[in-house]
C-alpha positions in Angstrom: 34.2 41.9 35.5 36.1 39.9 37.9 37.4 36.3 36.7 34.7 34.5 39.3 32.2 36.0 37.1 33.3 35.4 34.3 34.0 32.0 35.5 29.8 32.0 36.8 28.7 33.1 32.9 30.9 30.5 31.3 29.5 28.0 33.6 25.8 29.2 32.8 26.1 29.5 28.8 27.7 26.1 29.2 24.8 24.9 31.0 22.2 26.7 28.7 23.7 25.4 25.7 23.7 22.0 27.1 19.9 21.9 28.1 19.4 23.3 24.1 21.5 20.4 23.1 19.9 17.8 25.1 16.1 19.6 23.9 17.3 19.3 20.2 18.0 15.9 20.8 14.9 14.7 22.2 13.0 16.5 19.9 14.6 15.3 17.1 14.2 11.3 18.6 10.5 12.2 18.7 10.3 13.2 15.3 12.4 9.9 14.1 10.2 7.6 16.5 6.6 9.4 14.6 8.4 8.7 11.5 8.8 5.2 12.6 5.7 4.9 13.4 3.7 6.3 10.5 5.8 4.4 8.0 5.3 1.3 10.0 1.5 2.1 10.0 1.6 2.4 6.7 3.2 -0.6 5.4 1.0 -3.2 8.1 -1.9 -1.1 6.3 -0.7 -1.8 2.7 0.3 -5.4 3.5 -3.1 -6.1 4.8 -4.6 -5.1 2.2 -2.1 -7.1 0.1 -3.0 -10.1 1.1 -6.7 -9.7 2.6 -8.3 -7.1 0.2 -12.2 -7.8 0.5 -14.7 -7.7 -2.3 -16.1 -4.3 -3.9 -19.7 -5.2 -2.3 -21.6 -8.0 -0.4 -22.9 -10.6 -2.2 -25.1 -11.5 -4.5 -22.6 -7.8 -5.9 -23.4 -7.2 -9.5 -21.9 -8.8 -12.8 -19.5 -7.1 -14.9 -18.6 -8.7 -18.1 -15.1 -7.8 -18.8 -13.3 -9.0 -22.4 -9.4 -9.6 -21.7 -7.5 -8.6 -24.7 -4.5 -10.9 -25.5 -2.1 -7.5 -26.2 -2.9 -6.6 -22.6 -0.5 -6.7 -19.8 -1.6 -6.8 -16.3 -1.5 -3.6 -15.6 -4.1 -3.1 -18.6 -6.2 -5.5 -17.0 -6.0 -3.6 -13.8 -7.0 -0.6 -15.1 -10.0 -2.3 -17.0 -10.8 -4.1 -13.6 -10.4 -0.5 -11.6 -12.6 1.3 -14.2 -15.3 -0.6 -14.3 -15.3 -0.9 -10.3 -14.3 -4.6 -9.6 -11.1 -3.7 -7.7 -10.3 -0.7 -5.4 -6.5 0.1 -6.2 -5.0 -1.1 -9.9 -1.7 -1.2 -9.1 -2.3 -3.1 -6.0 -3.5 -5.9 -8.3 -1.1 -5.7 -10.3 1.3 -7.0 -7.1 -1.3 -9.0 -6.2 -1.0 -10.8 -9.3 2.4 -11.7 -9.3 2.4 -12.6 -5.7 -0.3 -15.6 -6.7 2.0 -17.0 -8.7 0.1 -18.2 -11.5 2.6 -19.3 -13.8 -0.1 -18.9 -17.5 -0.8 -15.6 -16.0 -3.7 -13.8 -16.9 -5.2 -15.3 -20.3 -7.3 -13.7 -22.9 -11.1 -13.9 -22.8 -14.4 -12.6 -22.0 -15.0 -12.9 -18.1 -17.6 -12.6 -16.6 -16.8 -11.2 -13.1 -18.9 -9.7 -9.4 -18.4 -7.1 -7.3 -18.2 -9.4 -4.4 -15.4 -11.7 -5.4 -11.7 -10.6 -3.8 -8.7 -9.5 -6.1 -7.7 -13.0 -5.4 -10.7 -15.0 -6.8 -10.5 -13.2 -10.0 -7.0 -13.7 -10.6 -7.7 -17.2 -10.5 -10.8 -16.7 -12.8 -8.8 -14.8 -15.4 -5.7 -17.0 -15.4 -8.1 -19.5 -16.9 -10.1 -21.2 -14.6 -13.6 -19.9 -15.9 -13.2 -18.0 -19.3 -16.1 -18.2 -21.5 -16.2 -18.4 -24.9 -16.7 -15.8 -27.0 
């Protein structure tokens, strides 16, 4: 092989491997910008519902009587809440709970409670506001 042709191959793997570095590239910036993307999605998604969860159901809803034990953290009363289908996602109550910033936090008591008050209005019932008496 003569030294121009070598010369011409050089030039064209040189080439070739630049057009597969410049694909990598943009693939890769895809994939980063879909990751972007999806996370971003997600945490608008999350933070909507943070701090706009609607009610379980329409009014009038459905009473649930619900007995607060004074051993009980919040996540307890989460579960208790998520079980007996007054709130969608425990854990997220749990955040939205210390986000309201009730400073007695939740207190002990039998509440009663509807499926067609928010996360929000309950927190408020169950830090006191409304508790009856046993």
């Amino acid at each position: 092989m003569s030294s121009r042709n070598r010369r011409r191959s050089g030039k064209k793997k040189e080439a070739a491997g630049t057009a597969v570095y410049t694909v990598v590239k943009i693939v890769v910036m895809v994939l980063i910008v879909m990751v972007v993307y999806r996370f971003g999605n997600m945490a608008y998604t999350y933070g909507e519902r943070l701090f706009g969860e609607p009610a379980m159901s329409d009014a009038p809803g459905e009473d649930v009587v619900v007995t607060i034990e004074g051993s009980d953290s919040v996540r307890d009363v989460a579960d208790k809440l998520e079980e007996a289908g007054l709130i969608r996602d425990a854990q997220l109550f749990v955040i939205q709970e210390k986000l309201e910033g009730f400073k007695s936090g939740l207190q002990p008591g039998t509440y009663t409670l509807n499926t067609s008050e928010t996360p929000e209005e309950m927190i408020e019932i169950l830090s006191g506001a409304s508790a009856e008496d046993d």
